[in-house]
PQR file with spaces between the fields and no chain letter, atoms N, CA, C, O and H, PARSE charges and radii, in Angstrom:
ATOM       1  N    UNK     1       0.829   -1.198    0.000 -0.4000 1.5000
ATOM       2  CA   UNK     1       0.000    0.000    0.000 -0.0000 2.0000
ATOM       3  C    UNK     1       0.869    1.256    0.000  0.5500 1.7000
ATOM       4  O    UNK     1       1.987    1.329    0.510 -0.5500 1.4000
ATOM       5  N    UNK     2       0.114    2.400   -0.739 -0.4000 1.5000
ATOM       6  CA   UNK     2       1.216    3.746   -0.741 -0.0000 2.0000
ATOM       7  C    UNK     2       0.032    5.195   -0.132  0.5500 1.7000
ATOM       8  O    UNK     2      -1.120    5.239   -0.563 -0.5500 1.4000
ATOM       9  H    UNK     2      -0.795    2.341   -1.153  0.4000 1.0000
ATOM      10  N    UNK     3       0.375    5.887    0.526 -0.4000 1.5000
ATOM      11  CA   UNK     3       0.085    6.769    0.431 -0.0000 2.0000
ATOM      12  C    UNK     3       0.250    7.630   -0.636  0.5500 1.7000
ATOM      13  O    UNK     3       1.245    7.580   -1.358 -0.5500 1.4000
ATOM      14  H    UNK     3       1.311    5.852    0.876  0.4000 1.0000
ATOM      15  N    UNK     4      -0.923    8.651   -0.833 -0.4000 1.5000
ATOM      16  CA   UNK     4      -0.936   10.106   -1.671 -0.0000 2.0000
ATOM      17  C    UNK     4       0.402   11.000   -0.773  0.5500 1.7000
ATOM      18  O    UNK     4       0.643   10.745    0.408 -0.5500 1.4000
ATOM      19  H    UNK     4      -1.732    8.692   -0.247  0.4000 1.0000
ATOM      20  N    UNK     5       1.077   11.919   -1.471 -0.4000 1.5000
ATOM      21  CA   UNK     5       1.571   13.002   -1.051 -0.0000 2.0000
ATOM      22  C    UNK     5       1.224   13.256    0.336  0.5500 1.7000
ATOM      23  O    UNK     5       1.782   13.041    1.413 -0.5500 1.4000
ATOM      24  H    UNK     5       0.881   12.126   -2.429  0.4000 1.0000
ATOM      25  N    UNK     6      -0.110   13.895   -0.108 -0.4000 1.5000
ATOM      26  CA   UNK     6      -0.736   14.543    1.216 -0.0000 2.0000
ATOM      27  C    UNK     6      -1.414   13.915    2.092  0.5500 1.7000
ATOM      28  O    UNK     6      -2.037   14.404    3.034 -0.5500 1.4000
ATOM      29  H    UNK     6      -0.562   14.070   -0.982  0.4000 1.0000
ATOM      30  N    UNK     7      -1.275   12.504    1.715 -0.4000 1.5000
ATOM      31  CA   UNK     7      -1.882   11.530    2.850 -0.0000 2.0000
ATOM      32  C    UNK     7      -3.433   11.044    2.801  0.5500 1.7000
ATOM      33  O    UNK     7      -4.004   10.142    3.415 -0.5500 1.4000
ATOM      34  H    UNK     7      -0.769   12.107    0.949  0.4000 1.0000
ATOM      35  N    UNK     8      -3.903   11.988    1.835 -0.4000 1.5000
ATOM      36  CA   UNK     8      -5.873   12.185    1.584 -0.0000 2.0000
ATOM      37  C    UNK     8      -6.027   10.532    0.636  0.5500 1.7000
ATOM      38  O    UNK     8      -7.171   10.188    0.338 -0.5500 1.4000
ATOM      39  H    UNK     8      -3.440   12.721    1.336  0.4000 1.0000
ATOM      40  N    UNK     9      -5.283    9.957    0.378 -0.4000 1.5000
ATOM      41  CA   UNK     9      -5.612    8.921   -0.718 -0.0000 2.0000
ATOM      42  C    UNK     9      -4.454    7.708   -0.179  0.5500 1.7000
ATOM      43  O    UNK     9      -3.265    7.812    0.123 -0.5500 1.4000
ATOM      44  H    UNK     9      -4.354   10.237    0.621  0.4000 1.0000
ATOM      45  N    UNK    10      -5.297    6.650   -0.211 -0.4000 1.5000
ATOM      46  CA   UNK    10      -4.582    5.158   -0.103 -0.0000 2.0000
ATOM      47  C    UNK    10      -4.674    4.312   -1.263  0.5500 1.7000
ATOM      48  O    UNK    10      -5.813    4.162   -1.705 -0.5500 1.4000
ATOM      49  H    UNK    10      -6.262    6.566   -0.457  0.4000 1.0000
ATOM      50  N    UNK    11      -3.807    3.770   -1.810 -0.4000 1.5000
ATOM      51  CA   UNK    11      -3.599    2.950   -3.275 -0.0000 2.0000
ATOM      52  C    UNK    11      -2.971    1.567   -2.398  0.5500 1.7000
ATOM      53  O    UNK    11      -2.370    1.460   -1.330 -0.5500 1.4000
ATOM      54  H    UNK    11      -2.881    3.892   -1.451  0.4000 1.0000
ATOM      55  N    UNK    12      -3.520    0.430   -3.608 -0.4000 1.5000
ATOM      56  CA   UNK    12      -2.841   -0.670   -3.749 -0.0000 2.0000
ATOM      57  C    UNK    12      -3.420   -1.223   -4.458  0.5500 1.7000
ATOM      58  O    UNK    12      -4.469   -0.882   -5.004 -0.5500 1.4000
ATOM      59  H    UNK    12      -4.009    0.517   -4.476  0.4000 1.0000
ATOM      60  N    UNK    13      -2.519   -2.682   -4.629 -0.4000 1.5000
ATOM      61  CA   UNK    13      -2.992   -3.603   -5.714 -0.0000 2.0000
ATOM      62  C    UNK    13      -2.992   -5.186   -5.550  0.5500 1.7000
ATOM      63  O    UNK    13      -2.003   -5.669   -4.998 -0.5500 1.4000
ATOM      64  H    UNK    13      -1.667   -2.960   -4.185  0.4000 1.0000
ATOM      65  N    UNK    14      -3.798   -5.868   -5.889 -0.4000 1.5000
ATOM      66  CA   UNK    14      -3.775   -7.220   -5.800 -0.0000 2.0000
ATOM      67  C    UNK    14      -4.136   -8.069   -7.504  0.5500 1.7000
ATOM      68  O    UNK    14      -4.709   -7.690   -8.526 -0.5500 1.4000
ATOM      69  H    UNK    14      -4.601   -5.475   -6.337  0.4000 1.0000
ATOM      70  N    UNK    15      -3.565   -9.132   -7.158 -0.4000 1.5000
ATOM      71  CA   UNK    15      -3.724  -10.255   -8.265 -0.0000 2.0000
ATOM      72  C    UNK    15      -4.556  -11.544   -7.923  0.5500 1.7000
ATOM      73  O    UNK    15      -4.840  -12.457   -8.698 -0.5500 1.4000
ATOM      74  H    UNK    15      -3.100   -9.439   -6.328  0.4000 1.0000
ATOM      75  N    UNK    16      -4.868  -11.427   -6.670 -0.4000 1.5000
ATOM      76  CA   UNK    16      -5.466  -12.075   -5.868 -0.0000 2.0000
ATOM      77  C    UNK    16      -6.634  -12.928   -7.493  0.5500 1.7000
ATOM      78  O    UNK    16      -6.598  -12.136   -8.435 -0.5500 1.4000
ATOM      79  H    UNK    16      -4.638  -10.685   -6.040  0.4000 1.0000
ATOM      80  N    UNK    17      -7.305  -13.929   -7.763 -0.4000 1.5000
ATOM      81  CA   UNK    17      -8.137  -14.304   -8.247 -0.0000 2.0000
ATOM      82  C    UNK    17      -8.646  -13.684   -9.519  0.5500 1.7000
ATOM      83  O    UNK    17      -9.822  -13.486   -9.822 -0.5500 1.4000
ATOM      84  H    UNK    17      -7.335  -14.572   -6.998  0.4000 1.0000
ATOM      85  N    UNK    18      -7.169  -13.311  -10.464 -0.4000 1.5000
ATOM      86  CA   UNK    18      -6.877  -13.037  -11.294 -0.0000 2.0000
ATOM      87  C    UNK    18      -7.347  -13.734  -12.558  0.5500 1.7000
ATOM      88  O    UNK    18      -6.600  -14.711  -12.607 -0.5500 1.4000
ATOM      89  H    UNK    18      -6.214  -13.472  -10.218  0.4000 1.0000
ATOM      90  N    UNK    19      -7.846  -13.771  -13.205 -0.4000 1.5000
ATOM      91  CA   UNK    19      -8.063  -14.428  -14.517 -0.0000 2.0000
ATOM      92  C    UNK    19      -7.046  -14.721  -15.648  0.5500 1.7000
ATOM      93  O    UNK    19      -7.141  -15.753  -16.313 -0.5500 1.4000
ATOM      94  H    UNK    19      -8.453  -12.977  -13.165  0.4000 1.0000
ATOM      95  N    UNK    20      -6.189  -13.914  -15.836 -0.4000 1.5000
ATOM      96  CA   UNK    20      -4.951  -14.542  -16.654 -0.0000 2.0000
ATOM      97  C    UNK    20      -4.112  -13.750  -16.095  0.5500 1.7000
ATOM      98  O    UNK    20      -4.214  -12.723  -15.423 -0.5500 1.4000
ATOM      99  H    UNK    20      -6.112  -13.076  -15.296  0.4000 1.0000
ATOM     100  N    UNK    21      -3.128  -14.485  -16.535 -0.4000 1.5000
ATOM     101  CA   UNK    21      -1.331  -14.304  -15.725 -0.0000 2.0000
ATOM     102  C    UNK    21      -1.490  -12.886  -16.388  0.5500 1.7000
ATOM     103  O    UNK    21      -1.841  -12.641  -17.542 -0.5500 1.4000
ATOM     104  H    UNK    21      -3.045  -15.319  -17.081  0.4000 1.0000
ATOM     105  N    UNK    22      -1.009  -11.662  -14.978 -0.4000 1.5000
ATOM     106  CA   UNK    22      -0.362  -10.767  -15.411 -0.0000 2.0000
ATOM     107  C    UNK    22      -1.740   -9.609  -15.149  0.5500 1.7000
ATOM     108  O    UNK    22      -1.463   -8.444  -15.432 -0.5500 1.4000
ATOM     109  H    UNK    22      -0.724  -11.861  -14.041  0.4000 1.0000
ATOM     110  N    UNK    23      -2.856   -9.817  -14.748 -0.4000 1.5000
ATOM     111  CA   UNK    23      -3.769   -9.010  -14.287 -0.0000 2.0000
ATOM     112  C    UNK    23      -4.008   -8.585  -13.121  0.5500 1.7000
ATOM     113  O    UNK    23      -4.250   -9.296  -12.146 -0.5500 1.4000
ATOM     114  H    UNK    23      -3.081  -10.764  -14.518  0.4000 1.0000
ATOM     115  N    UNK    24      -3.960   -7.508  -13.143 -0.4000 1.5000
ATOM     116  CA   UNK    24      -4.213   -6.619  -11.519 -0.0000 2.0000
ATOM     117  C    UNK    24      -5.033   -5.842  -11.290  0.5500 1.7000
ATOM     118  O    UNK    24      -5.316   -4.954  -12.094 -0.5500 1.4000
ATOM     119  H    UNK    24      -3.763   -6.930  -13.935  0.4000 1.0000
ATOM     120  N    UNK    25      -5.783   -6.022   -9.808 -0.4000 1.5000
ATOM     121  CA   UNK    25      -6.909   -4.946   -9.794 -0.0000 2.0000
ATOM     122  C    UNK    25      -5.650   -3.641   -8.750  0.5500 1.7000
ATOM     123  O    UNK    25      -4.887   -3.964   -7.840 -0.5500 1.4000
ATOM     124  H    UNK    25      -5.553   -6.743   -9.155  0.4000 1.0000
ATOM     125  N    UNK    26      -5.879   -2.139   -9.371 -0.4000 1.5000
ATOM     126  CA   UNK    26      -5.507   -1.246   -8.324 -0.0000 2.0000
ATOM     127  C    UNK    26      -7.008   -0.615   -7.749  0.5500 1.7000
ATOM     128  O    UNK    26      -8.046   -0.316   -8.339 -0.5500 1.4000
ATOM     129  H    UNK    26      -6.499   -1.877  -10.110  0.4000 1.0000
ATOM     130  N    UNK    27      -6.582   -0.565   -6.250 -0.4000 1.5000
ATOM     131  CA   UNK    27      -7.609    0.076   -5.315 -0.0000 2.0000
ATOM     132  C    UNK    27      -7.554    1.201   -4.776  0.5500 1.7000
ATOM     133  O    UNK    27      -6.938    1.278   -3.713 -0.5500 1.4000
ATOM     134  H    UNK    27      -5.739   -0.808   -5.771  0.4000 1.0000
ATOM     135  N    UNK    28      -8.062    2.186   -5.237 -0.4000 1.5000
ATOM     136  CA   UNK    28      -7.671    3.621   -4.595 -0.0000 2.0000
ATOM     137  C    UNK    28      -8.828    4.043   -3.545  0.5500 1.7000
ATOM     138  O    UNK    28      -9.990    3.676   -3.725 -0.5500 1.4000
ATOM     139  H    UNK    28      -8.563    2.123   -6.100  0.4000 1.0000
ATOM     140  N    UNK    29      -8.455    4.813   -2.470 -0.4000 1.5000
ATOM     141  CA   UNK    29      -9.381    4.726   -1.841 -0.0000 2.0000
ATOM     142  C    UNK    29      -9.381    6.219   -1.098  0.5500 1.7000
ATOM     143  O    UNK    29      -8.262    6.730   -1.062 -0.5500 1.4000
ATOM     144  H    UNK    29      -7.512    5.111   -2.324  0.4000 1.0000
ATOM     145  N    UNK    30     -10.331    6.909   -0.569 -0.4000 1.5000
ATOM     146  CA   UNK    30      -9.759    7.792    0.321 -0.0000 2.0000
ATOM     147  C    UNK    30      -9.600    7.751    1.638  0.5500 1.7000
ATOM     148  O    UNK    30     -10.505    7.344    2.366 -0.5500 1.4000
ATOM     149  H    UNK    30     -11.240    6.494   -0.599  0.4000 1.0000
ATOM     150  N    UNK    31      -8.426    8.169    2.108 -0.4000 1.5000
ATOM     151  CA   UNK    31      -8.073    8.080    3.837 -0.0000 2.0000
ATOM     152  C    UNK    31      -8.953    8.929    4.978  0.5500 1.7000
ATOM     153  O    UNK    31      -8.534   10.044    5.292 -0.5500 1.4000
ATOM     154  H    UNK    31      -7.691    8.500    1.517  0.4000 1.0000
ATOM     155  N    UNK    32      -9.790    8.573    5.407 -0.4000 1.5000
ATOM     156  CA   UNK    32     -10.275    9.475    6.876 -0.0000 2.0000
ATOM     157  C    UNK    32     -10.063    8.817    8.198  0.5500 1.7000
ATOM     158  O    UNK    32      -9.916    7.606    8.360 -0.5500 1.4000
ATOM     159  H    UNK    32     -10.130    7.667    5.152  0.4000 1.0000
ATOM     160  N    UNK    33     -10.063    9.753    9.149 -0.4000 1.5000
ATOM     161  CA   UNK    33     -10.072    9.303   10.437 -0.0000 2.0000
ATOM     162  C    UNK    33     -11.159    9.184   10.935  0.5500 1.7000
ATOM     163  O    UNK    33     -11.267    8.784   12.094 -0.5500 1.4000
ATOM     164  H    UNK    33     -10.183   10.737    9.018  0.4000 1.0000
């Protein structure tokens, strides 16, 4: 997982149950407390 710059946004990625070799879902999300 990566943070945005400013911390407002969380990214990552999985292959988890992938359908062919070499596919990825990315998940962006926004960060609150």
């Amino acid at each position: 997982p990566m943070f945005s710059p400013d911390g407002s946004e969380l990214v990552f990625a999985s292959n988890r149950d992938a359908r062919a070799e070499g596919d990825t879902n990315v998940f962006i999300a926004d960060w609150s407390e």
